[in-house]
N, C-alpha and C positions, 0 to 999 in steps of 0.2 A: 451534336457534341462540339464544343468550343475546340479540340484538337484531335487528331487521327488516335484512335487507341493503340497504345504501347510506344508509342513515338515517345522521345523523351522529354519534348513537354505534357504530353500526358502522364506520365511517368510519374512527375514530377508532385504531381497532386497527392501520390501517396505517401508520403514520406514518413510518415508514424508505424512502425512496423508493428506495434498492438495493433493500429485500425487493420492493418492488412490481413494480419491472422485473424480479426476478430477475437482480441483476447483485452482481459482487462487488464488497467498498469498495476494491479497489486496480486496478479498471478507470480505464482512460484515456478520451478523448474520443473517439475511433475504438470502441471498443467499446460507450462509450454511446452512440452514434447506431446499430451497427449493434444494440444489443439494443432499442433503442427501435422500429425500421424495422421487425423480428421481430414484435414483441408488435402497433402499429400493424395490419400485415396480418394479423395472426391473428384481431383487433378488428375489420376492416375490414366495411362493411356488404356489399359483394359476395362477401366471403368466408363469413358467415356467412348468405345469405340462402337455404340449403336448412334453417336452423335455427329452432328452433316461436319464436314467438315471445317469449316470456318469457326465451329464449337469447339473442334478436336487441337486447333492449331492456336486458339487463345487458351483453351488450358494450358496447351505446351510451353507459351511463349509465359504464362502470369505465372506460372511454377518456378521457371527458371528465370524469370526479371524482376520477381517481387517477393513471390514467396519463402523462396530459399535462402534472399541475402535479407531479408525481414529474421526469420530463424537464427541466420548465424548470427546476426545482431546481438539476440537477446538472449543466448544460450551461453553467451560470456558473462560472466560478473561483471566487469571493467565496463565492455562493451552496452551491457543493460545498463549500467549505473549512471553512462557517459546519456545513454538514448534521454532516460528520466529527468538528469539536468536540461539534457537540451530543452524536453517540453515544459521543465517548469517554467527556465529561463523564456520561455516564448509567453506563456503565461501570462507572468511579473511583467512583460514586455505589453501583453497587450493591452494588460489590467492598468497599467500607468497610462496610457494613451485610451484609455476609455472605448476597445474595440472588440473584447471579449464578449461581443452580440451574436450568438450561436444563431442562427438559419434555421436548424433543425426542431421540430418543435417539442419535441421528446430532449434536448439540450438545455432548452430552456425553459422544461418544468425541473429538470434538474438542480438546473441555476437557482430555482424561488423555496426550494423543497426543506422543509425542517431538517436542522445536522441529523436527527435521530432517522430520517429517513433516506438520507443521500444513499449508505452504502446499500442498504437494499434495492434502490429503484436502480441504481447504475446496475448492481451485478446483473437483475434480473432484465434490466432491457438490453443491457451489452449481451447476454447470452439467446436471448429470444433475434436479435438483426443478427448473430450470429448465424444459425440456423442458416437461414437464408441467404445469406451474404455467396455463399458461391454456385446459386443456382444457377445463373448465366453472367453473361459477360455485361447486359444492362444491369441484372440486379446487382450486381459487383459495386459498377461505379455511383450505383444509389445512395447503398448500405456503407461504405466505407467511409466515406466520408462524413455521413451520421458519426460512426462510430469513434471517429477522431474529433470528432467537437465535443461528443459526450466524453473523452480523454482529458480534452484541456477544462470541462467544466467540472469534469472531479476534479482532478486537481487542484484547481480553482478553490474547491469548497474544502477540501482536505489540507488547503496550505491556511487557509484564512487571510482575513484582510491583514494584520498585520502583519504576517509575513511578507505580502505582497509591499507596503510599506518599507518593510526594514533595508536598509544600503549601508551599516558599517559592521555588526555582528554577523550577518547572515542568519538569523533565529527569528527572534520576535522581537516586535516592538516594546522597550518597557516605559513605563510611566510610574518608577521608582521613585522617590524622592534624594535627590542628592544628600553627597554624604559629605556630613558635615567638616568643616577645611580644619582639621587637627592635621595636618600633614602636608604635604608639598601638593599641587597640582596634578603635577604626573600622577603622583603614587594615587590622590582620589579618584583621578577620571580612570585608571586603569584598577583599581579595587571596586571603580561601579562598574567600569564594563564588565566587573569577573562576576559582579552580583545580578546585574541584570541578566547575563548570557545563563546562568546555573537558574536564576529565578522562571528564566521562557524558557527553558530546557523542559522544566515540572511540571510549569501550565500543559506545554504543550506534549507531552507526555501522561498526563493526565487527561486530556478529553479522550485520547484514545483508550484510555480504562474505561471511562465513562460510558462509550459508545461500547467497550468489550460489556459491560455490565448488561447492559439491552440486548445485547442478544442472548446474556447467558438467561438473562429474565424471559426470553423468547426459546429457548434448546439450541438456539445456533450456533455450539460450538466453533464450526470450522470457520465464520465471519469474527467470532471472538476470539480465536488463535490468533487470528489476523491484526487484530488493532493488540493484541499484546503483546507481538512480537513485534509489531511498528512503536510500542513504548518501550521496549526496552533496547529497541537500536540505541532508540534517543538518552536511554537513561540503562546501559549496561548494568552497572552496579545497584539496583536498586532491590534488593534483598525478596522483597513481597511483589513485586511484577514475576518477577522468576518462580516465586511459589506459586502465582496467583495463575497461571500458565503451566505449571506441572501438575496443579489438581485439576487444568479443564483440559489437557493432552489424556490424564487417568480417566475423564470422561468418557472420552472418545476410544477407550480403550487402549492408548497407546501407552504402555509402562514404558516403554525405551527414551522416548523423548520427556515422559511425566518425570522418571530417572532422572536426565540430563539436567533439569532446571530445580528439581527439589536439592541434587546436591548442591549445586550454584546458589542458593539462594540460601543457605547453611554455611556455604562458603563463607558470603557475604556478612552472614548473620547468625552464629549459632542458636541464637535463639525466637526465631522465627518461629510465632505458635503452628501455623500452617504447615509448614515443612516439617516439624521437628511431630508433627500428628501420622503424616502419612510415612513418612521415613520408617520406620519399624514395619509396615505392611508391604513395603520393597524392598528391605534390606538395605536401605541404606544406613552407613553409620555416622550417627552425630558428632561431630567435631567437638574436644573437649574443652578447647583452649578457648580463651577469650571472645567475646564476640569483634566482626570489626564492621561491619556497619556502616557500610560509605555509602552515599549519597540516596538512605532513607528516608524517608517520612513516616513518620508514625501514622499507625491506622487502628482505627478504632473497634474491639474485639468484638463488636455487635453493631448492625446496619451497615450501610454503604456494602460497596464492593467485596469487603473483605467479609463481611458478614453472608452472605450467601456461600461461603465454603465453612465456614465456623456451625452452620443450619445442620450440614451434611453428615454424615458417616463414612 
């Protein structure tokens, strides 16, 4: 090894506290406490007290130097959210200087793999080096560091090229066509940037339907919750993400959360064919007044995305 372990240039190598827990960056709060409680008892000093000493005393010290201030990290809001910019920003940093060349060779089938396959092959190899990742103190420094390249190269494929591109909206790159000079400068170059910024908002809010669609066409609820609650960060008001997410929460059995987003989405829209179907079989009540409809797009009552809950009963 290039540095004494736990020294704090070795230290230093770990510094993504997803690779250290072996978790992935699109876990929720429920899965970081339960992969935290895993790695915890696997660390734990009754657990490893048939182990020689020198096993006994790097559990003790990787618990208490990496593992614990890894957790506190990411168990904040603020503090997760600051973790996630930093890695994209490294990212974008590296993608510009052409140095986003992963080592690991499971990184860089990541890197070549069709969008429709990235989030399966990350979840499922990020949870397989998982397994393993704290079976000793060599396999530790193997595995984790895999796992933090497989971090930056979702990301990577999750942000797209143009993201990585973009330096004055923060969004996506547009290739809009300018809007015509009926007005002042200012007022066009700031009514395009309002059209581009709301135009990459959609795009990019829409391949994460896209990709929710494939797995609903696969049963994979829990990866389809996933990309539709990553479009509706993006696009809060959009009437049918919110329904389109409370009839696959009803899948999954969950009416509390299916609730939550069928009224939200009646909110937005009273008349939302989707919401306003399952609404009477939850009690929820339809709002009578006006619809208001902010930042919709219509969708079409047969095929696409919306069409596999219009199939349903």
């Amino acid at each position: 090894m290039a540095s004494q372990p736990l020294s704090p240039d070795w230290l230093k190598k770990f510094s993504d506290p997803y690779a250290t827990l072996g978790l992935s960056v699109a876990a929720d709060e429920r899965r970081l406490l339960k992969r935290y409680r895993q790695v915890a008892k696997r660390l734990h000093p009754d657990v490893q007290a048939q182990s020689d000493e020198a096993t006994q005393a790097f559990a003790k010290e990787i618990i208490t130097r990496l593992v614990n201030p890894a957790y506190q990290r990411l168990k904040v809001d603020k503090s997760r959210s600051e973790t996630l910019a930093t890695l994209r920003f490294k990212v974008r940093r590296l993608a510009r200087q052409n140095k986003l060349n992963p080592s690991s060779p499971l990184a860089q089938k990541l890197l070549k793999l069709p969008d429709t396959e990235v989030d399966i092959f990350y979840e499922q190899t990020l949870e397989r080096l998982a397994l393993k990742q704290y079976d000793s103190a060599q396999t530790f420094e193997q595995v984790t560091p895999q796992l933090a390249e497989l971090n930056l190269v979702y990301l990577r494929r999750k942000m797209g090229e143009t993201v990585i591109r973009e330096k004055r909206t923060g969004l996506v790159a547009s290739t809009a066509a300018p809007i015509k000079a009926t007005s002042s400068p200012t007022q066009s170059s700031s009514q395009n940037g309002s059209a581009s910024a709301e135009s990459s908002q959609t795009s990019y809010a829409e391949r994460h339907i896209e990709r929710a669609q494939a797995y609903l066409q696969k049963g994979n609820h829990a990866q389809a919750v996933q990309e539709l609650r990553d479009a509706i960060r993006i696009s809060p008001n959009n009437s049918h993400y919110h329904a389109l997410l409370g009839r696959t929460y009803l899948a999954q059995r969950l009416e509390g959360m299916a609730k939550v987003h069928f009224r939200q989405s009646l909110k937005l829209d009273a008349s939302n064919a989707l919401a306003r179907k399952y609404a009477p079989k939850l009690g929820i009540e339809i709002p009578s007044g006006p619809k208001v409809q902010v930042g919709v797009s219509k969708q079409k009552s047969k095929g696409g995305f919306f069409g596999l809950f219009q199939k349903k009963s």
